[in-house]
C-alpha positions, 0 to 999 in steps of 0.5 A, a space after each residue: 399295533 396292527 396285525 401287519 406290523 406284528 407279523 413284520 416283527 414276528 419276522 424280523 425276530 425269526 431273522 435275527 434269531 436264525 442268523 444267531 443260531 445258524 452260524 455256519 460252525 467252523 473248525 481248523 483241526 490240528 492232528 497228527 494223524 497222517 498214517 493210511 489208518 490214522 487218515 482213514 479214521 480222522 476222515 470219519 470225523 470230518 465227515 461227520 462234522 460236514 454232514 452236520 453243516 459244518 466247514 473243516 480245515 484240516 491241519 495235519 502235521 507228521 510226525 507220529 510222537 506230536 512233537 512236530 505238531 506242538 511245535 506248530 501248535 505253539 508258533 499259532 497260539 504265539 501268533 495269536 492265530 490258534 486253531 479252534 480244535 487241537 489234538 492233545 494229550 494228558 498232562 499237556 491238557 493242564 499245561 495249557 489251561 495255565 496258560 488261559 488258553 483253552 475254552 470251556 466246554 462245560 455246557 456242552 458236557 453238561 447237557 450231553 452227560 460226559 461225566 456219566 459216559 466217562 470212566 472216572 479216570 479218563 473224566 479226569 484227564 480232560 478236566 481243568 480244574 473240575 470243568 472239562 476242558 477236553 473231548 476224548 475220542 478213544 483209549 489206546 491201549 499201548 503195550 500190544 505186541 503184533 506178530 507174523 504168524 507165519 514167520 513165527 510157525 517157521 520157527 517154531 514160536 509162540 506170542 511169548 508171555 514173558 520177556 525171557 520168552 521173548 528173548 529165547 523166541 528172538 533169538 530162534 528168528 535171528 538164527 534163521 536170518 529174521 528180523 524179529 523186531 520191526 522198530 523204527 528208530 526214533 525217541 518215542 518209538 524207543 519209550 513206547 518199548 521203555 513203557 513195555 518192558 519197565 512194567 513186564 520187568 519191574 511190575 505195575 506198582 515198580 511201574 508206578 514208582 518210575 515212571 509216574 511218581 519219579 522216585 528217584 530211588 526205582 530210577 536209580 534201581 538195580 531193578 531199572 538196571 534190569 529194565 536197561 539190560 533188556 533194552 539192550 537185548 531189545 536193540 540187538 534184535 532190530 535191523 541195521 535200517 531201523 533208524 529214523 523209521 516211522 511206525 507205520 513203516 514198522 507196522 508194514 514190516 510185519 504184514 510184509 514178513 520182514 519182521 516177526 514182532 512190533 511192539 506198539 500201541 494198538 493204532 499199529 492195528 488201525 494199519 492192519 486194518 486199512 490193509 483189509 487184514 484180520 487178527 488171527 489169519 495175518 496178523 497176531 495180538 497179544 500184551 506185552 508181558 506185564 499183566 497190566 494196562 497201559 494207557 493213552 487217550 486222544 483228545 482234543 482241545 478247544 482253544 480261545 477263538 474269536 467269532 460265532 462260527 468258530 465257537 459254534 464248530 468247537 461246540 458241534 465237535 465236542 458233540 459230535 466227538 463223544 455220541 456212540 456213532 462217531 466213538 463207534 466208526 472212529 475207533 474201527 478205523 483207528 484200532 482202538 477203543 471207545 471211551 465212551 462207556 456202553 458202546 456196542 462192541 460187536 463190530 470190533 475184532 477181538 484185538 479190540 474186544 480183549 483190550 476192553 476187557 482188560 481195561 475193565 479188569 485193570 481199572 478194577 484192581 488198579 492195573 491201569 498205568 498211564 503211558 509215560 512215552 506218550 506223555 500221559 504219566 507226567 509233564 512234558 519236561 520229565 518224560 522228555 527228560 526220561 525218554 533222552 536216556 532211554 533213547 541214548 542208551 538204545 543207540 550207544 554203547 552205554 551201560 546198564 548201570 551209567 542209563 540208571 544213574 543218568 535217569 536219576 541225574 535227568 530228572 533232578 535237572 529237569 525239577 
C-alpha cells in the first residue's frame, strides 16, 4: 500500500472517530427549581455544562414540593418523549428503575470514583439495585429554623432550643402584634414542619419508628398525639394570609420583618443568599429542636434516550454534577452542602459549616433521618398518605387525637 493511500486512511479513521467522540452532548433538564436562589444556583450548572461544549434545554416547572414536576415527568415518559436529565429524590429513584426507565451511569461512576466521594448513605440512595442509577448535587438539611433578629431583640427572645421555647417566644411576638411564623399554606410546606416538630417532640428513634418504618403503634401514639398538639399551637402562630404561599415568599417575610421565625430546609438560605444577606447581621440559623438531622438530597436521573449526543450530555453531566467546582459554586448558591466528601469549605458561611458538622456527628451516632416531607423516608403512596393528615388536620378543627388515629387509618389504606 502506497504511503499516499495509508495517510488517506489514517484520515478517514480520525474523521470517523472525531465524529463518535465529538458528539455535541445534549441535555433537556427537568428541575423545580425556579426561586431567585434556586435559579441562581441551577444556573451554575448550566453554565458549566455549556463551557464544557454542551447545548442545555431547560425544563422548569414551579412548584416548590415537585409535585408538578412529576406530573410533568410522567406525561413525557408516557409519551415516550423523557427528558435525558430529571431532577428526583429518594425512594422515587427506585420506583422509577422498575419501570426500566433510567440509564446506567456505572462507567461514568467508576471511572470518577463516586463510591470513595459519597457518604455511604447518600451512596445508597442513588443506587438500583447496586449501580448507580443517580448523580447527587448536594445534601440539604431540612430542620433549620431562620429568624429575624431584629424582631426577636424587640421581644426579647432568644433561637429557642426546645419547643416549649418556642411556643413562650411565639406568644411574646404574637402580643406585640408579630407574626411569628412565616408559613406558606401548602401540604409540603405543612410536613416539612411535620418532620420538625415529630422528631423535637417524639425523639429520633420515635422519629424513626413513624415516619420511616410506619409502625402503626408510634402513629397511633399518645406521643403523636403530642406531635399534633404542637401542630396545633404551630397554626395559630401563622398570619391569616398563609394560605397558598409559596416558601420563598415565606422566606422574603423574614427579610422583610413581617414574621419572626420560618421553619424550612436550608434552600430558604439560598434566598437570603441572593439577597446579599449574611447570617448573623440579617438573618439567624439554628436546628429545629430535636438534636438530630434530617435530611434531603437532590438528585438527578438519567432517563433511557435515543441518539449520541443525548447520551454523551447525560454523561457529561453526571461528570460535571460531582467534580468539587460544581458541588462548590452549586451549593453557595443553593444553601446547602456539598455531597461530595472532602470539599473546601471555606467559602460557606457558618449556616453551612454548622450543618456539615452535625451531618458528620449524625451519621456517626446515627442521628441522621431522612426527610419524609420530601419524600426521602418512604415511597410516594405513604408520605402522600401521611402528609393528607397532616395537612388536614393544620386547616381544620380536627382534634389531636381523630390526626392520630387518621394517621393510622392513612396507611393501612395505602399498604
Amino acid at each position: 500500500m502506497s504511503l499516499k493511500k495509508i495517510l488517506i486512511g489514517a484520515a478517514l479513521a480520525t474523521s470517523l472517530m472525531a465524529g463518535t467522540v465529538a458528539a455535541e452532548p445534549k441535555v433537556e433538564v427537568l428541575h423545580w427549581w425556579t426561586s431567585g436562589g434556586e435559579a441562581a444556583a441551577v444556573k451554575v450548572l448550566m453554565d458549566e455544562f455549556t463551557a464544557n461544549g454542551g447545548t442545555w434545554t431547560d425544563m422548569p416547572v414551579a412548584g416548590g414540593g415537585g409535585e408538578a414536576a412529576m406530573t410533568a415527568l410522567r406525561a413525557r415518559v408516557l409519551s415516550g418523549n423523557a427528558p435525558s436529565a430529571v431532577q428526583i429524590q429518594g425512594p422515587a429513584i427506585q420506583e422509577w428503575h422498575e419501570e426500566d426507565a433510567l440509564s446506567d451511569l456505572s462507567d461514568v461512576a467508576s471511572a470518577e470514583g463516586w463510591d470513595a466521594l459519597l457518604p455511604e448513605a447518600i451512596a445508597k440512595i442513588q443506587k438500583c439495585e447496586g449501580k448507580f442509577c443517580a448523580v447527587p448535587v448536594n445534601i440539604h438539611r431540612v430542620d433549620w429554623m431562620w429568624a429575624n433578629p431584629a424582631l426577636l431583640a424587640k421581644a426579647g427572645v432568644s433561637m429557642p432550643q426546645t419547643w416549649a421555647e418556642f411556643n413562650d417566644a411565639a406568644d411574646k411576638l404574637k402580643a406585640m402584634g408579630i407574626t411569628p411564623l412565616g408559613h406558606g399554606g401548602q401540604p409540603w410546606q405543612d410536613a416539612t414542619i411535620f418532620d420538625a416538630v415529630v422528631l423535637g417532640i417524639g425523639g429520633v428513634e420515635f422519629y424513626k419508628k413513624a415516619l420511616m418504618d410506619l409502625d402503626l403503634d408510634a402513629l397511633g401514639s399518645d406521643t403523636m398525639v403530642a406531635v399534633f398538639d404542637q401542630m396545633r399551637k404551630m397554626r395559630g402562630y401563622v398570619d391569616d394570609n398563609f394560605a397558598g404561599r409559596d416558601w420563598n415568599l415565606a422566606t422574603a417575610m423574614i427579610m422583610n420583618g413581617e414574621a419572626a421565625f420560618q421553619i424550612m430546609g436550608d434552600w430558604a438560605k439560598g434566598e437570603f443568599t441572593n439577597a446579599n444577606k449574611t447570617p448573623g447581621n440579617d438573618y439567624l440559623c439554628a436546628p429545629t429542636p430535636g438534636g438530630a438531622f434530617i435530611y434531603n438530597v437532590d438528585s438527578f436521573t438519567m432517563f433511557k434516550v435515543d441518539g449520541d449526543d443525548k447520551k454523551a450530555g447525560q454523561k457529561l453531566l453526571a461528570k460535571l454534577i460531582m467534580g468539587e467546582k460544581f458541588q462548590t459554586a452549586f451549593n453557595l448558591s443553593k444553601g446547602s452542602i456539598p455531597a461530595r466528601l472532602g470539599t473546601d469549605l471555606s467559602a460557606f458561611d457558618y449556616c453551612s459549616r454548622r450543618s456539615s458538622y452535625d451531618l458528620n456527628i449524625a451519621a456517626s451516632n446515627g442521628s441522621l433521618v431522612p426527610s419524609h416531607a420530601h419524600g426521602m423516608a418512604v415511597r410516594g403512596v405513604f408520605s402522600g398518605a401521611v402528609t393528607d393528615v397532616v395537612t388536614n388536620h393544620f386547616n381544620s378543627d380536627m382534634s389531636s387525637q381523630d390526626a392520630a388515629k387518621a394517621l393510622v387509618a392513612a396507611i393501612k389504606n395505602a399498604e
